[in-house]
N, C-alpha and C positions, 0 to 999 in steps of 0.2 A: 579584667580591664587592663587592656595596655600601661603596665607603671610609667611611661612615659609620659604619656599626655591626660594625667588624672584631674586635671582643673588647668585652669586661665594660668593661675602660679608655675607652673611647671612648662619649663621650655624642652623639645625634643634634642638628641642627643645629637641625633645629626643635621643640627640647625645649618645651614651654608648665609653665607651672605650674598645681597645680590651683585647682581654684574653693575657697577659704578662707571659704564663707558656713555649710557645714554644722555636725554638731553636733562634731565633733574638733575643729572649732576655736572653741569656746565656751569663755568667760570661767571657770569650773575653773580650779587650777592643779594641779590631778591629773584627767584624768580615767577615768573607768572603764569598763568592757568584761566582760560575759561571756563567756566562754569556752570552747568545746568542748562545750555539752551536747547535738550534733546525734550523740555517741559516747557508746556503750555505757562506763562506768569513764573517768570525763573526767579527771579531777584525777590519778589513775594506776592502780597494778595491783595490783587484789585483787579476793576471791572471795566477799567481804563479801556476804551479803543484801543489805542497805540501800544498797546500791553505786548509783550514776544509772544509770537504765537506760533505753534511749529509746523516747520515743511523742510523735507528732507534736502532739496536743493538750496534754501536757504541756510541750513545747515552744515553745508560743504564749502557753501560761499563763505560764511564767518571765521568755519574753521583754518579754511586757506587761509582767509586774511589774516588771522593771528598766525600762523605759519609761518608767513613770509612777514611778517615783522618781530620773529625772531622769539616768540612765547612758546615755553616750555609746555604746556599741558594742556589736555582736551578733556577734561572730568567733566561726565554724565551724572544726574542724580536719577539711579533708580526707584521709579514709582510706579503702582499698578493701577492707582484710584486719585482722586483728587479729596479737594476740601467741602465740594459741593457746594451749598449758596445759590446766588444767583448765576457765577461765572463760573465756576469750578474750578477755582486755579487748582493747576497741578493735574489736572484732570485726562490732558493729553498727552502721552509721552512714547519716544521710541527707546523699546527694550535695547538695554544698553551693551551687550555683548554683538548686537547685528548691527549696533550702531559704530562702534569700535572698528569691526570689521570694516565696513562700507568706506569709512573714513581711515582709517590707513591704508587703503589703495589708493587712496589719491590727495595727499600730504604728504612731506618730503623730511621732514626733519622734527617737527613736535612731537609730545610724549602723547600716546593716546590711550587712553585711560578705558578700563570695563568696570561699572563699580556692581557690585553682587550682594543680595541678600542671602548667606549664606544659609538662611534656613531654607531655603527658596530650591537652592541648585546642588547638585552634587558635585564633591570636589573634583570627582572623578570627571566630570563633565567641565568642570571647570578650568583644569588642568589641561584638556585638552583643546576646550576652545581658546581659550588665551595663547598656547604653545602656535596653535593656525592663525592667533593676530600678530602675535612676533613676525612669525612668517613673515604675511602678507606685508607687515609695516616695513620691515628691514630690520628688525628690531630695534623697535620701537614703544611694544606694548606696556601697559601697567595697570595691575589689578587693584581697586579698589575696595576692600571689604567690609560690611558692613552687619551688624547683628539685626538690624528691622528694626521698629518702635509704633508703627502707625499699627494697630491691630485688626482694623480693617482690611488691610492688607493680607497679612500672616493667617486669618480666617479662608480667605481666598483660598490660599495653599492648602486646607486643613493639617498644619505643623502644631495649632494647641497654643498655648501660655506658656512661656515660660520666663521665672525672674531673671534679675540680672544675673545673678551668680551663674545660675544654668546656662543663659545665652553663651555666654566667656566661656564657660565649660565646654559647650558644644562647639565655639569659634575656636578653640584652641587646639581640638581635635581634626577640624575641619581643615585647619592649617597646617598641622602635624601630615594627613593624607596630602595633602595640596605639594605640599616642599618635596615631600618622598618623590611621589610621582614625577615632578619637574626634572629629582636632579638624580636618581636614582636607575641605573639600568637594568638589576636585577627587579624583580618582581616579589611582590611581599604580601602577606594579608596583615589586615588593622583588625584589631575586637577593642572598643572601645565603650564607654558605656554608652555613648549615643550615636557612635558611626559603627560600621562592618563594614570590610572592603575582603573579598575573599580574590588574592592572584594579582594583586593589584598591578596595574603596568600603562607605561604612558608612552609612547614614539610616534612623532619625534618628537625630540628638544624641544625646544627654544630655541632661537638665535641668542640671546641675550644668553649667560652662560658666567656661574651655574644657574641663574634663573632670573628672570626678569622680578622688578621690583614691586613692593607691595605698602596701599597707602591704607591708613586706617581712623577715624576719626577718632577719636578720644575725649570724651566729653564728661568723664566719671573714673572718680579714683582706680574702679575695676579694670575701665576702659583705658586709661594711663597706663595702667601695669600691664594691659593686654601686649597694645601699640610698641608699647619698649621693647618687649619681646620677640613680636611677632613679626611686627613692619618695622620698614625703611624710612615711613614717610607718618610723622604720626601730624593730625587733624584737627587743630584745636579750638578752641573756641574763643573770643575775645571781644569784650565789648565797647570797648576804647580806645584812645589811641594815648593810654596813660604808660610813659617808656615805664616809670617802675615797675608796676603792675602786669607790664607784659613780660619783662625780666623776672623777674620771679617767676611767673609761668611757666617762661621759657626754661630757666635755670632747674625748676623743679621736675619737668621731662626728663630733660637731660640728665639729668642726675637718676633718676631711674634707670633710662636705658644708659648707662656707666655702669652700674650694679652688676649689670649684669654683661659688661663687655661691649657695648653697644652703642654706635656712634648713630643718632638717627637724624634726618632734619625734621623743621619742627612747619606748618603752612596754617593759617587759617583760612577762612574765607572771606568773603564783602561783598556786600554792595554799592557802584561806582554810580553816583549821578553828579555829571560835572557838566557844568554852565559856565561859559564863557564872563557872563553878567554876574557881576557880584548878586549874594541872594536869591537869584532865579534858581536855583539849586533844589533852596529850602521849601520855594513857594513847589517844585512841581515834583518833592515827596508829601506836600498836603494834600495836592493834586491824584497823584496816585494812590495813596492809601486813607485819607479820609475823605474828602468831595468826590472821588471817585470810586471808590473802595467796594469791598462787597463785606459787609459786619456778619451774614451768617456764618461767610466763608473763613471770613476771622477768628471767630468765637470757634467755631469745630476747631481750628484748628491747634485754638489755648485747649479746649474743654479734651482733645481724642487727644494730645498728650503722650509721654511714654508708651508706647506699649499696652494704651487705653487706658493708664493713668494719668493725670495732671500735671503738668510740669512745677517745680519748686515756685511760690510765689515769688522769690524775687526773679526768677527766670521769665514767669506772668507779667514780671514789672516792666522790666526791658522787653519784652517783645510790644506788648501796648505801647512803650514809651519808642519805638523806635517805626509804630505804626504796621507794627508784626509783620517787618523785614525779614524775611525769612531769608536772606543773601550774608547774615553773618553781621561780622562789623560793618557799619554805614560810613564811606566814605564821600561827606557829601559837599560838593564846592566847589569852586573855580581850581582849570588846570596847577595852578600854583599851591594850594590849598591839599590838593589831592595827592600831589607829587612832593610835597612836604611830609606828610604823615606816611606815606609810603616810607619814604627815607626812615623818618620815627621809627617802624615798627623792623625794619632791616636793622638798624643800630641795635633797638630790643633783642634780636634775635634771633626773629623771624626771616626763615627763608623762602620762605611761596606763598605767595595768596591767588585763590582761586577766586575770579571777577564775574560777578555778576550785572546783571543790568536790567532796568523795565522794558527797556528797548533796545535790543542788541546792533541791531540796526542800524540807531542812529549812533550811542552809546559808544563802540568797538570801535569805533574808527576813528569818532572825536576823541578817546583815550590814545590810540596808535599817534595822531597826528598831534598833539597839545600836551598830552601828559608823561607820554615815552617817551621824548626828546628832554624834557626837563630831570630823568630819573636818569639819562646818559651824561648828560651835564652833572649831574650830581656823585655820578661813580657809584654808582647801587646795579647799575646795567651799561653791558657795552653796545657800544654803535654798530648797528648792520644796516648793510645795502637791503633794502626790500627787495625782494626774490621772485621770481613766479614758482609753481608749484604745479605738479599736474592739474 
């Protein structure tokens, strides 16, 4: 076994940092990210009409428009099957490495993101399709990593079961071959206990240099320890907009990646429904997720769980209690309301959140036009002229 990468604990020796010239690391002190509109029901699970439903040309339209109103990121959620039910949220999605691609030919300055199940892909493949979205973007790319949890899914693949400890195991290695290859010009083989790479070799580069950046969700102690080490960009989770609470959070990331030399930002994600009308907000997430809802599609997706275990009951609590938002923290209210708590959670510590919505549609432009002028006002974001874009 490579002494190097013998578990999730252990960092490689020739770890690099990445290239800090792109748009995540722009002058913001929040910055922002769409989220998931490459899936059928992004924000979460209903049977709603007006639900986001995908088509590749509406997906270049949104992305532009966040572009050109000056949002840092384009995060895809890779999925291979849905929740099923009556509607199947989740059920339709574009694989997100062709999506990446497709979308930084014709985007001009956003971060565009591939996110990857790395039991899924070879790093070896991986490493070099991300090096050909740099390319194509101007460097602009960023990988998103992911260890899997739907087991549905991972059946697909036949990659098998494996616990947490092993997944971090295998993602540690995964990432160990993944950096080599990026920033490495001699050729090397890996033995590792769950990867072999015999002659290994990547060209070209990257534009970005010595390697583009890498985000990782973090949702478990393992997953904490992973993200400090491993990424740039670690993924968190948060269920309120309570500052001490997300302070601590935040402060106890950081303090890991400190440990161990490491300066990392910290993003979560959300769900944005904002209404003009006081209250109309709240009435049309009862609307989407229970009078409109789809309950088998719900229940599969408390009951399929971890990795085809159940999630911790107070995890059960909050997703019911939130109408199993699957978008993250729910930030739900009038433009003032929304651009309040955003501020809150920038104080906290947070630097990015990744926005979701029922309706992107309508959603993405009433946030661009009401609720980004109030976050420029506020000094959390600076003022841009809206742009065209290819």
């Amino acid at each position: 076994m490579n002494s190097e990468t013998s578990g999730a604990t252990t960092i490689a020796k020739h770890f690099v940092e990445c290239d800090r010239s792109g748009p995540l690391f722009g002058p913001n002190r929040i910055k922002l990210g769409v989220f998931g509109l490459n899936l059928t029901s992004a924000a979460g699970i209903t049977a709603a009409q007006d639900r986001h439903e995908i088509d590749w040309k509406q997906n270049v339209r949104l992305v532009q428009l966040a572009d050109r109103a000056g949002f840092e990121a384009a995060v895809p959620v890779a999925r291979w099957r849905g929740f099923e039910g009556a509607s199947n949220p989740w059920g339709e999605s574009f694989e997100t490495y062709t999506w990446a691609a497709g979308l930084a030919s014709v985007t001009s300055r956003i971060g565009i993101f591939c996110t990857s199940h790395v039991l899924t892909v070879s790093p070896v493949m991986a490493a070099k399709a991300m090096a050909t979205i740099d390319h194509i973007s101007g460097g602009r790319a960023v990988l998103n990593v992911v260890a899997g949890w739907f087991q549905k899914e991972l059946d697909m693949f036949g990659v098998g079961s494996l616990d947490s400890a092993q997944r971090y195991a295998y993602m540690a290695e995964w990432m160990d071959v993944l950096l080599r290859l990026w920033t490495q010009d001699e050729t090397f083989d890996f033995d590792g206990e769950h990867i072999t790479v015999k002659d290994g070799y990547q060209q070209p580069k990257a534009i970005q240099r010595p390697r583009p950046p890498v985000m990782n969700a973090a949702m478990s102690p393992v997953g904490h320890a992973f993200a400090a080490r491993w990424a740039d960009v670690a993924f968190v989770s948060i269920n309120s907009v309570n500052v001490d609470e997300v302070k601590t959070k935040v402060a106890e990331m950081r303090k890991i990646a400190a440990d161990h030399g490491r300066d990392i930002q910290i993003w979560a994600a959300s769900l944005v429904l904002c209404e003009e009308v006081e209250g109309a907000a709240q009435e049309e997430v009862l609307r989407y997720t229970e009078r409109e809802g789809d309950p088998e599609a719900s229940a599969n997706r408390i009951a399929w769980g971890l990795a085809g275990k159940a999630p911790p009951k107070a995890r059960t609590d909050t997703m019911k209690a939130k109408g199993n938002v699957d978008g993250g923290l729910a930030l739900i209210g009038t433009p003032r309301e929304i651009a309040d708590s955003i501020c809150l959670l920038s104080d906290a510590g947070i630097d990015g959140l990744c926005l979701s919505w029922f309706n992107f549609e309508k959603g993405l432009p009433l946030f661009i036009d009401k609720v980004l002028p109030l976050l420029e006002d506020a000094g959390v974001r600076q003022k841009i002229e809206m742009s065209k874009v290819a």
